[in-house]
C-alpha positions in Angstrom: 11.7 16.3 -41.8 13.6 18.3 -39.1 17.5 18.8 -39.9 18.0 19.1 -35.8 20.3 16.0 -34.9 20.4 17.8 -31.0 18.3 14.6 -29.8 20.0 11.7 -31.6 22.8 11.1 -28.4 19.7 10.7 -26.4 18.0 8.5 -29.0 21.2 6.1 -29.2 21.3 6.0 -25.8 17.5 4.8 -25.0 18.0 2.4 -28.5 21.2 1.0 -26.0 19.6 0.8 -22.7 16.8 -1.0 -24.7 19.0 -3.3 -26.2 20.7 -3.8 -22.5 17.8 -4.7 -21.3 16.5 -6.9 -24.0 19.6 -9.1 -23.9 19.3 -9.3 -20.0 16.0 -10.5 -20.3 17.0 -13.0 -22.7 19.5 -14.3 -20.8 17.1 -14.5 -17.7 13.8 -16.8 -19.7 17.0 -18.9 -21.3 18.1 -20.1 -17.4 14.7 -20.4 -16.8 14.4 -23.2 -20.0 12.9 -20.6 -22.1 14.4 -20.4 -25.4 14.6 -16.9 -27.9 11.8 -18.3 -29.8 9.7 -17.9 -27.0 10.6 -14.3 -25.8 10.4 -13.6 -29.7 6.6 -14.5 -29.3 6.5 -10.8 -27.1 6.6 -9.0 -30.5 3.7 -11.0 -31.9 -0.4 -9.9 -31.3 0.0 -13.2 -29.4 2.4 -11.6 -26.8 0.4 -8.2 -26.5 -1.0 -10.1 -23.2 2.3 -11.1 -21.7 3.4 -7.9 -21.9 0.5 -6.4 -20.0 1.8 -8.8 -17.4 5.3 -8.0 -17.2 4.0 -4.3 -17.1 1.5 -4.9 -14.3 4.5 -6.7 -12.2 6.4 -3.4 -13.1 4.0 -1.2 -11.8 3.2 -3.1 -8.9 7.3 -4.1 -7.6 8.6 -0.5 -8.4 5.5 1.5 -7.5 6.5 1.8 -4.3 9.2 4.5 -5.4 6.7 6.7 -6.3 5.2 7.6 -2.6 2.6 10.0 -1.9 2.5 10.8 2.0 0.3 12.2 4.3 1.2 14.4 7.4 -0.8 14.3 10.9 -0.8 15.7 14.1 -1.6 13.2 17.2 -2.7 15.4 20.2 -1.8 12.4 22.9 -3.6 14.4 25.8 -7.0 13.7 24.3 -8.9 10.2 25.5 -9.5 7.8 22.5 -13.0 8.5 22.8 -12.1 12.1 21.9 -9.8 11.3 18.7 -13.0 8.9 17.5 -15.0 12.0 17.9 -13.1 14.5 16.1 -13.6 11.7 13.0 -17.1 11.9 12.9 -17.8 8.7 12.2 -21.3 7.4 11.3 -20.8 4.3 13.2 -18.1 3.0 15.0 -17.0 -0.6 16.1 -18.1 -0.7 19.7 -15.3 -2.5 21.1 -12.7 0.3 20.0 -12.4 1.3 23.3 -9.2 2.6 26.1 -9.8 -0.6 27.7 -9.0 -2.6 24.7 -6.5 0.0 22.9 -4.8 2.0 25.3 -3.2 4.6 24.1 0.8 4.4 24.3 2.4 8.1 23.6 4.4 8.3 20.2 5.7 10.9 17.5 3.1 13.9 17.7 3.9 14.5 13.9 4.0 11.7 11.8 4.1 11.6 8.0 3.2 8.0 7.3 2.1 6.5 3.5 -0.5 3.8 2.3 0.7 0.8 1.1 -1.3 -0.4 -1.6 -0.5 -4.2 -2.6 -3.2 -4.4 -5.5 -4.0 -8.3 -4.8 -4.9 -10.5 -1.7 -2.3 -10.4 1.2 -1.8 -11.8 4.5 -0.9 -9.9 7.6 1.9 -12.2 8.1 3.6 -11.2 4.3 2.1 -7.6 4.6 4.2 -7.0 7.8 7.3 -8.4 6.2 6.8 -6.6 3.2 6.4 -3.1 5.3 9.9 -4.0 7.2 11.5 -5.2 3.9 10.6 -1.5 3.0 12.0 0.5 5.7 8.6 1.4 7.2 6.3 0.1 10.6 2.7 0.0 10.3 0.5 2.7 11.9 -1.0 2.7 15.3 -4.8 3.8 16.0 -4.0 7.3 16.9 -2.0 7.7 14.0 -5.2 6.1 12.1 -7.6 8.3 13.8 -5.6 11.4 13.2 -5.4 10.6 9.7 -9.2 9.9 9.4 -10.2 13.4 10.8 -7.7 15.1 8.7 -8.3 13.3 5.4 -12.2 12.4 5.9 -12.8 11.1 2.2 -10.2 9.1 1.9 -11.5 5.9 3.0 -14.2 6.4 0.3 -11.9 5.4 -2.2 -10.2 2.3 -0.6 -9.9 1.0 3.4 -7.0 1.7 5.5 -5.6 -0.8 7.9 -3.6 0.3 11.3 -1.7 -3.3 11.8 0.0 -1.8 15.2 -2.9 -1.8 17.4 -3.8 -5.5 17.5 -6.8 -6.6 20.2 -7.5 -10.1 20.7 -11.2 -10.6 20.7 -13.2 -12.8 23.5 -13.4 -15.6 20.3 -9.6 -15.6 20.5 -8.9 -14.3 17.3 -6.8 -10.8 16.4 -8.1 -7.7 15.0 -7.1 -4.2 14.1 -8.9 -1.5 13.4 -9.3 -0.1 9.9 -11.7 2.5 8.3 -14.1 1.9 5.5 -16.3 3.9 3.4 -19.0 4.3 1.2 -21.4 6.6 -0.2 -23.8 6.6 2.4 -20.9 6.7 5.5 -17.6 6.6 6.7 -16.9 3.9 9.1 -14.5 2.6 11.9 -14.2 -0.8 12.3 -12.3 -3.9 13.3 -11.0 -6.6 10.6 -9.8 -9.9 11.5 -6.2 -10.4 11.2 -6.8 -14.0 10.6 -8.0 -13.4 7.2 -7.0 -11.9 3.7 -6.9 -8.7 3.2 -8.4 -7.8 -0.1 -6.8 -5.8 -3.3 -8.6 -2.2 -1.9 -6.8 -2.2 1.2 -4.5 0.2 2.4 -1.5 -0.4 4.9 -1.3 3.0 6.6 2.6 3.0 7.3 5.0 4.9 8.9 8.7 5.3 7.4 11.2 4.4 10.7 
């Protein structure tokens, strides 16, 4: 055994914090009617599952301080047909057009990050949730700017531009999004009538 005592001030302090903690959350189940005997079941095999829970709702509430962004340049003086283009695409959503989507001028350089929700969301609480955290959602040239630059991305999960909004001739919303998969990388448009699924992305742009 090690006669180096250097790292028991830091060991007393996490035993403390731990404690802190501990006591808080005891104090939180009993004003919910929960008594100690039932936070005490945690320690048990029995509570091995509850505390996958509490660390899944962990991960997924305080995730968001642990950002990884992505920078892209939007050259406004290209047509939208031009910014599709420079995705290459192997198919494309035919009613992305100018006509539809015109393009409004913004930020040339944008550094924007994907929100990642890990469950079914509406566009309703996904657009609250992006204002609750200090950020807009993207537009399609910011999308299309980020699909050229990072290609393979959308391989690994869809991303959603929630500022460019169409209503189609059915009356319902939509927004364009890109999708991949082995075979392709695509550009399409997703209702915004329905859920969006636990492999979505929110691309999102801090304000």
């Amino acid at each position: 055994m090690s006669n180096d005592l250097s790292d028991l001030p830091l060991l007393a302090k996490g035993m403390s914090m731990g404690a802190a903690i501990l006591t808080n959350l005891v104090e939180k189940a009993k004003a919910r009617g929960l008594t100690e005997e039932n936070v005490a079941r945690l320690a048990t095999e029995d509570g091995e599952g509850l505390l996958e829970k509490v660390a899944d709702l962990l991960a997924l509430e305080m995730g968001s301080a642990i950002r990884t962004t992505f920078s892209v340049a939007i050259d406004y003086t290209q047509s939208l047909a031009a910014m599709i283009k420079a995705g290459h695409y192997n198919w494309v959503n035919s009613d992305i057009t100018e006509q539809h989507f015109p393009i409004t001028p913004g930020p040339k350089d944008v550094s924007f990050e994907l929100v990642h929700f890990d469950r079914l969301m509406y566009t309703d609480a996904v657009l609250a949730e992006l204002e609750k955290r200090g950020v807009r959602p993207a537009t399609l040239p910011e999308l299309l700017a980020f699909g050229a630059k990072y290609p393979e991305k959308q391989r690994e999960f869809s991303v959603v531009a929630l500022a460019s909004v169409w209503r189609h001739w059915q009356s319902s919303l939509c927004a364009p999004s890109l999708w991949g998969r082995a075979d392709g990388r695509l550009l399409l448009l997703d209702w915004l009538d329905r859920g969006w699924g636990a492999r979505c992305r929110f691309a999102a742009v801090r304000k």
